[in-house]
N, C-alpha and C positions, 0 to 999 in steps of 0.2 A: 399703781398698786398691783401684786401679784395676785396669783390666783387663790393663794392659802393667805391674806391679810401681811404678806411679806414686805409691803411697802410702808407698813404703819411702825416702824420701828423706832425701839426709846431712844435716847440719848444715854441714858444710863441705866446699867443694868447691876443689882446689888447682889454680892455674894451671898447675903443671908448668913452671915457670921459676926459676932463682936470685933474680930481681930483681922485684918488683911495687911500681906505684905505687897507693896508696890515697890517694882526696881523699872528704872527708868532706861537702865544698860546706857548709862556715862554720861546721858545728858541730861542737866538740870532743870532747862528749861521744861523738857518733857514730865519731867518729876513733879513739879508747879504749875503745871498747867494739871497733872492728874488729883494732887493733891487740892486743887481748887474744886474742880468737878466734884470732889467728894463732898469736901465743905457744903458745897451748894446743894447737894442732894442727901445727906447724911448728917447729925448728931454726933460731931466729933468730939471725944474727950479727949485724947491724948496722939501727939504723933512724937516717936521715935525714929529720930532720923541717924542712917548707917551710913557711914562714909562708902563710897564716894557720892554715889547716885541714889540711894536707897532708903525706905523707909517703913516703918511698921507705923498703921493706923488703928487705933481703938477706939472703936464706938459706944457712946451712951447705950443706943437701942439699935430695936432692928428696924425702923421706920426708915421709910425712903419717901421722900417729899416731891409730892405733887409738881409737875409742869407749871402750873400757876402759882403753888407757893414760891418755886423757884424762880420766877418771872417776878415776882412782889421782891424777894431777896436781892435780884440783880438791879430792880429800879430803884431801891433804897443804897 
């Protein structure tokens, strides 16, 4: 752990927006793996995917879900 609480860092960190664009720069894999992470941490309504790699995310809210809600998500 650093001196400034440096060590204690999230897993994800939310834009604070309805809308994000995520581009994965050509790999899919990368794209679905970011696209999961948000699922799990985010209130997804709608995703818009751009050929080739790309995609636009819309969110229900601005909530971003607890470590332990996200832990309950992943063991279900």
């Amino acid at each position: 752990m650093g001196l400034f609480g440096g060590g204690n860092k999230k897993e994800f960190v939310s834009n604070g927006k309805l809308f994000e664009y995520i581009s994965a720069c050509g790999d899919s894999k990368k794209l679905e793996d970011e696209l999961e992470k948000r699922y799990l941490y985010r209130n997804i309504e709608d995703i818009q995917y751009l050929p080739p790699t790309d995609a636009v995310v819309k969110y229900k809210d601005l909530k971003v879900r607890s470590e332990e809600e996200v832990a309950e998500i992943r063991r279900q």
